[in-house]
C-alpha positions in Angstrom: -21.5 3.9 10.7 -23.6 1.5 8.8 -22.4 -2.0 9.5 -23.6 -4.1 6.6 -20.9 -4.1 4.2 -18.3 -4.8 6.9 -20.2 -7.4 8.0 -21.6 -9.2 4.5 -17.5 -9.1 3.3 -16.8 -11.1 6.2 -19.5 -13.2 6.0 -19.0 -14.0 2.4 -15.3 -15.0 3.1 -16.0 -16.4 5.8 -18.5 -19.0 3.9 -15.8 -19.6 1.4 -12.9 -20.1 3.2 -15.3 -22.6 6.1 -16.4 -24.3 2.7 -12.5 -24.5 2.1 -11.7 -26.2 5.5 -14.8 -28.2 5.6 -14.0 -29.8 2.5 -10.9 -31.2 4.1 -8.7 -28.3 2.2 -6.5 -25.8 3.5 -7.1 -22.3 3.2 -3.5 -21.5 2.7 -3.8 -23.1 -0.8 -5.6 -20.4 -1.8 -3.7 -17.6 -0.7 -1.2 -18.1 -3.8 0.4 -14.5 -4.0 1.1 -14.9 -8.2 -2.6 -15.4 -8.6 -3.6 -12.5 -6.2 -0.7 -9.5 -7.8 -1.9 -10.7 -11.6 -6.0 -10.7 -10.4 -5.7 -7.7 -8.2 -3.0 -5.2 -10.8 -5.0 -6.6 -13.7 -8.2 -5.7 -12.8 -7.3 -2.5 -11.7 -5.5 -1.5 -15.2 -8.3 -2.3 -16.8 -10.7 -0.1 -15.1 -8.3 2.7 -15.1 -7.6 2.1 -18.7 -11.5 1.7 -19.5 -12.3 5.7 -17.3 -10.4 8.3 -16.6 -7.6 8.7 -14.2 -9.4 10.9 -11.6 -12.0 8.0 -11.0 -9.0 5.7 -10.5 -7.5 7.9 -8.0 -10.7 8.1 -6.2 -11.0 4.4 -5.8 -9.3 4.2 -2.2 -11.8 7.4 -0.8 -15.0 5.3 -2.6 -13.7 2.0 -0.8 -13.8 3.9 2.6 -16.6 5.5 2.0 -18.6 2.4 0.6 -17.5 0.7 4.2 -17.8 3.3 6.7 -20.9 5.4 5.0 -23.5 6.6 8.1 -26.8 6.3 7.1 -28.6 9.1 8.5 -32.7 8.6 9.0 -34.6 11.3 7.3 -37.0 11.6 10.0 -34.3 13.6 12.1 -34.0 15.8 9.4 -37.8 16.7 9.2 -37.9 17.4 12.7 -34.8 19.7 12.1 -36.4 21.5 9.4 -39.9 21.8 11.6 -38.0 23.2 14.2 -36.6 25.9 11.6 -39.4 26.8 10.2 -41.1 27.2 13.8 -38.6 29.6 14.6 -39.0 31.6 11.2 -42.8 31.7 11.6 -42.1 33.7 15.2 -39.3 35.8 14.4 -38.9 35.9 11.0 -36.1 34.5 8.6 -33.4 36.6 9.4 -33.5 35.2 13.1 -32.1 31.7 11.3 -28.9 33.6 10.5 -27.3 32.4 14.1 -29.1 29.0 14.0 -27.7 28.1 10.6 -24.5 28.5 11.3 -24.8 25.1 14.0 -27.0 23.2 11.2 -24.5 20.3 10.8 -26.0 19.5 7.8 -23.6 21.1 4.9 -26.3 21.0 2.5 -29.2 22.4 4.6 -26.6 25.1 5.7 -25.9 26.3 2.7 -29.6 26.6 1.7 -30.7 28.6 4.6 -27.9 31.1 4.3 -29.3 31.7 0.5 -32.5 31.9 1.6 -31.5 34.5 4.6 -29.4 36.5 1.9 -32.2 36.7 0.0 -31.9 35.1 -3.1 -34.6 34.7 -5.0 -36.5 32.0 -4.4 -36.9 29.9 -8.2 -32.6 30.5 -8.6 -32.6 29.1 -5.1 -34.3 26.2 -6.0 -32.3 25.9 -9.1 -28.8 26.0 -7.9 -29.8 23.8 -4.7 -31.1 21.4 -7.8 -28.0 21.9 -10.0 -25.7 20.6 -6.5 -28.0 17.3 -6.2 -27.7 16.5 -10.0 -23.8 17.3 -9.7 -23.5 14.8 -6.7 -25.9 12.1 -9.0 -22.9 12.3 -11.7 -20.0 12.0 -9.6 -21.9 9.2 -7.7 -22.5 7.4 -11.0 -19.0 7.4 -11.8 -17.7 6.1 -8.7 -19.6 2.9 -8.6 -18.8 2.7 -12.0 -15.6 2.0 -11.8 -16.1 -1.1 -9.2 -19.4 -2.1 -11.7 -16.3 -2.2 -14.3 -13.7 -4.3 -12.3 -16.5 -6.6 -11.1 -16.5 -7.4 -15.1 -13.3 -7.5 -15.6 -12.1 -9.5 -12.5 -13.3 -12.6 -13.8 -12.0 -12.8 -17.4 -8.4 -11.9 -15.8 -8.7 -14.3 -13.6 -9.3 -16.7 -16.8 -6.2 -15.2 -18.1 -4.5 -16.3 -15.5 -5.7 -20.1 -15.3 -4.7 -20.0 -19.2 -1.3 -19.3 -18.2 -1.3 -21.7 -15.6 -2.1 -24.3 -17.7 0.3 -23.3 -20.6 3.3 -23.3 -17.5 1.5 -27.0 -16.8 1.9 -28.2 -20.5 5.2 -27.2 -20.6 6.0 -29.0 -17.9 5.0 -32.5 -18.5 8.5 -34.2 -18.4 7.7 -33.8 -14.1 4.2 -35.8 -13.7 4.3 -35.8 -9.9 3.8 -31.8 -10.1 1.1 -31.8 -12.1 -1.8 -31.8 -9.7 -0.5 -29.3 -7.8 0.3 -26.8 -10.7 -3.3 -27.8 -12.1 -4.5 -26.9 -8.9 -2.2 -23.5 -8.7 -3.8 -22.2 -12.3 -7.5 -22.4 -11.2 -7.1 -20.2 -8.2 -6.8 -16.8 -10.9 -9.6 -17.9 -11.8 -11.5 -18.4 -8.6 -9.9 -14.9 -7.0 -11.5 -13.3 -10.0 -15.3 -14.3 -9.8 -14.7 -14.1 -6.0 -13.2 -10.7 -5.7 -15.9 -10.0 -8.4 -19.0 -11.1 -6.7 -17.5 -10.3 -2.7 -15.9 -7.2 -3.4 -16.3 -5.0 -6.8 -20.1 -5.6 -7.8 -21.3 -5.3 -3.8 -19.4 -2.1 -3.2 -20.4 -0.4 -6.8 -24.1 -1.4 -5.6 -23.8 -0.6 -2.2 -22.4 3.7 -3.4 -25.4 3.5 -5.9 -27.9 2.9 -2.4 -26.1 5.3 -0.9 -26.5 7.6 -3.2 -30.1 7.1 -3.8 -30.5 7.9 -0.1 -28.0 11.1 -0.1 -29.8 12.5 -2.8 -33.1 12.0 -1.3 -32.8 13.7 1.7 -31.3 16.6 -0.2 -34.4 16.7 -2.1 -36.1 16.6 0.6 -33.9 19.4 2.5 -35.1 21.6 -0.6 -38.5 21.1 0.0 -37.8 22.1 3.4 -35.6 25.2 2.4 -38.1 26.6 0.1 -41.0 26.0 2.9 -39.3 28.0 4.9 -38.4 30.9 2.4 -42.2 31.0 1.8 -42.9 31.1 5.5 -45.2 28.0 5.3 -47.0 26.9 8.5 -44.8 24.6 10.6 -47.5 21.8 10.6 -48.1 21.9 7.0 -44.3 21.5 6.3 -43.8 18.9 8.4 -47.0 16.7 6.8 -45.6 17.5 3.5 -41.6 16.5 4.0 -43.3 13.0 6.0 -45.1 12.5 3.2 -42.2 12.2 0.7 -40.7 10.2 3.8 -40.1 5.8 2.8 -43.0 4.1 5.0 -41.6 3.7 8.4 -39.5 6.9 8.9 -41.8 9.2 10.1 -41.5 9.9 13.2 -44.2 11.5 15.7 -46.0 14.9 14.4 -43.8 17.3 17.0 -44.8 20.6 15.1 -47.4 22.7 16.3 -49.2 25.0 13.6 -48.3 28.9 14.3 
């Protein structure tokens, strides 16, 4: 599991609220539950209201996955696909049959067992393409929806300072609560650009990286896939998948040429 979003939330909370207490203020001020229910339930309308209802359903499953996403190096994927290929190059494709069945890699798995089926090589390549640019779209549309409630987080939370301050005006008769509901109507306000800028706009960047590196490595898996269908040397199809590899991922040449 990749740690960094876990650990910038906190950190970024953890700044505020220290700012909070160093300031001589206490955090419990801020934890106003009006301000948090109209924030929170207003944002959340608003996305659902500006998509449709299956990316809202979604939301809690792109959460978890934004947090908990493993990150998988593409280098260990190379050397799986060298090792395939080796085996091809001895004993043929149809000697992959039992070997793809313990790929744990969904994608890879499901290209091999074309390939060893014998489809033909150009639809392989197309319907292994069509699955990438299916996964881009549904991608897009998750971190959407967070891209959308870090917009609209902040301009509800303005809504809510408004009326805060309208509850404040009509108040005035009391002048020894006024500080304190003054105080109470800004904090829609600050759990909107907080929320906004800690929460929604991180997490709807953080499934657009992710993405980008998902989609990658099944780019490169078809690279591999169709190597192999061609019976390519091993050596040659591991310097061409490290070459599409980001500087820094390649591990040690393992594959020896046939």
């Amino acid at each position: 599991m990749d740690l960094a979003s876990i650990i910038g939330c906190v950190l970024a909370f953890a700044g505020i609220f220290g700012g909070q207490i160093m300031e001589g203020g206490n955090p419990a001020s801020l934890l106003l539950p009006a301000p948090l229910v109209l924030v929170i339930c207003g944002t959340l309308g608003a996305a659902m209201s500006a998509g449709i209802l299956k990316d809202a359903t979604g939301l809690p499953k792109q959460l978890i996955r934004a947090m908990t996403a493993k990150t998988v190096a593409s280098g260990a994927l190379v050397d799986t696909v060298v090792g395939l290929a080796e085996r091809a190059r001895r004993e043929g494709l149809l000697a992959l049959e039992d070997a793809a069945k313990g790929v744990s890699d969904p994608f890879l798995r499901r290209g091999l067992e074309m390939a060893i089926d014998g489809t033909d090589p150009e639809e392989l390549g197309e319907i292994m393409q069509a699955e990438v640019s299916a996964k881009r779209k549904a991608d897009k549309a998750a971190a959407k929806i967070f891209a959308d409630m870090g917009g609209f987080a902040p301009t509800i939370g303005i809504i809510g300072t408004v009326m805060g301050l309208v509850h404040v005006l009509s108040n005035l008769s009391d002048p020894s609560k006024l500080g304190e509901m003054i105080a109470s109507a800004f904090i829609a306000t600050l759990w909107g650009v907080m929320l906004a800028n800690v929460v929604f706009l991180p997490m709807g960047a953080r499934l657009k990286r992710l993405s980008e590196l998902e989609c990658e490595q099944m780019e490169l898996t078809i690279e591999g896939v169709m190597a192999i269908q061609a019976g390519a040397n091993p050596r040659l199809v591991a310097q061409k998948l490290k070459s599409l590899l980001p500087p820094g991922e390649a591990a040690p040449e393992k594959a020896k040429a046939a």
